[in-house]
C-alpha positions in Angstrom: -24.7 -7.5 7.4 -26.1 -8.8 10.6 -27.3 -12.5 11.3 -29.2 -14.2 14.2 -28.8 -17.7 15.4 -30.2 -20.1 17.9 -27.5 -22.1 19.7 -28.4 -24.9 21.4 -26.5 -25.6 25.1 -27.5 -28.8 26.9 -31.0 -30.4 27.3 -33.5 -28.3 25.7 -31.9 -25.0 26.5 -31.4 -22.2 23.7 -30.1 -18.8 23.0 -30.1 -16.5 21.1 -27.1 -14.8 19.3 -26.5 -12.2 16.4 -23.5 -10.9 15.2 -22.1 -8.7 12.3 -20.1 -9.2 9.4 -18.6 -6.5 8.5 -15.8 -6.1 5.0 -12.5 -5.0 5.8 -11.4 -3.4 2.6 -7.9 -1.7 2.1 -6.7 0.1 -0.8 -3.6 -1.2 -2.0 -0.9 1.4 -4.2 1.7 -1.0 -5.9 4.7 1.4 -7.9 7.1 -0.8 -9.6 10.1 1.7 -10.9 12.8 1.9 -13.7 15.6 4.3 -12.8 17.5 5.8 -15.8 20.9 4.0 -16.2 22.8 6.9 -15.2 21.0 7.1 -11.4 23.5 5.5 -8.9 22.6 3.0 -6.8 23.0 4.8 -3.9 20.7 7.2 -5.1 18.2 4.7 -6.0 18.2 3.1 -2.5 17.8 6.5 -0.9 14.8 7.1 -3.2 13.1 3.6 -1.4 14.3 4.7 2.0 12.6 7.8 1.2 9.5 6.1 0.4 9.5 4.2 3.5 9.6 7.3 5.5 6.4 8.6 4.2 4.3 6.8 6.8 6.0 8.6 9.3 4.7 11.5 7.8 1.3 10.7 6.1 -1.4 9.2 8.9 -3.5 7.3 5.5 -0.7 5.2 5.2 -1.8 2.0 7.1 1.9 0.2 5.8 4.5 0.7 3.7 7.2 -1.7 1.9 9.9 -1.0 -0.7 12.7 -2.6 -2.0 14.9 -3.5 -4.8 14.2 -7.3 -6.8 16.2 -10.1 -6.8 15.5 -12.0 -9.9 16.1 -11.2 -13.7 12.2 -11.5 -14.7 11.5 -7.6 -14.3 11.9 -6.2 -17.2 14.7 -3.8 -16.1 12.1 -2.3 -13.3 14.1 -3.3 -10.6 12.6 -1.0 -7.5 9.5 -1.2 -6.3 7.0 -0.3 -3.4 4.0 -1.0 -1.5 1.3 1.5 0.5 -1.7 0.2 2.2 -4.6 2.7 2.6 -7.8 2.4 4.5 -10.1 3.3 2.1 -10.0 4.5 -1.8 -10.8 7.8 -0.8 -7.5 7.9 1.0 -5.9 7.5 -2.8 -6.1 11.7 -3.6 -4.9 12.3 0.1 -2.2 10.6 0.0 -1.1 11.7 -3.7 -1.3 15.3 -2.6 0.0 14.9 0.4 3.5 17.3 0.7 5.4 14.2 2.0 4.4 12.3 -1.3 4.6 16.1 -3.7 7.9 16.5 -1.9 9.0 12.7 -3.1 7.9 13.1 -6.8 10.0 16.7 -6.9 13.0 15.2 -6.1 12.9 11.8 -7.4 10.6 11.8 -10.7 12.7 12.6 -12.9 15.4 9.9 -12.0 12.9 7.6 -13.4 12.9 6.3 -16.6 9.4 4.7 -16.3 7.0 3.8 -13.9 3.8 1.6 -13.3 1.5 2.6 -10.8 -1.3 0.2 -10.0 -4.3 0.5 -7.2 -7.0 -2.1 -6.0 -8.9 -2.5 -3.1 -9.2 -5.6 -1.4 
């Protein structure tokens, strides 16, 4: 969306300007993760370390958080990560990506449950 203005600079001098708005969108891919009870720790925090390392290898990842909560209000979903994408049409990419396949083979069935949400703002 473009505008044009007239700006006024001193006595009875004026320009004229335009500029563009333009909407920066991002898609944003929230997983929050329960682990069975039987899944170590140590294999729990590899599993967000692993998901951390998927930007290195998928370029639609704009960023990337994980980690672990620290209060008693999740419902026993205790893991939990954040990726950023440019765009929704980034979303399938990513998802069939062989970094991402490669992270569902090994870990998915270590989880007991998990809720995935996507919006774009």
């Amino acid at each position: 969306m473009g505008y044009t203005g007239i700006s006024t600079t001193g006595d009875w001098t004026t320009r004229t300007f335009s500029f563009n708005l333009v909407a920066i969108m991002k898609l944003v891919h929230i997983v929050i993760a329960k682990f069975k009870p039987e899944i170590s720790e140590e294999i729990r925090q590899e599993a967000c370390n692993h998901v951390l390392r998927l930007k290195n290898d998928i370029p639609q990842i704009l960023t990337c958080t994980a980690g672990k909560t620290f209060t008693e209000r999740s419902k026993g979903y205790e893991w939990g990560w954040v990726v950023e994408l440019e765009k929704k049409e980034d979303l399938p990419v990513y998802a069939e990506h062989p970094a991402h396949q490669g992270f569902l083979t090994k870990y998915k069935h270590m989880f007991e449950d998990l809720i995935a949400l996507d919006y774009m703002c």
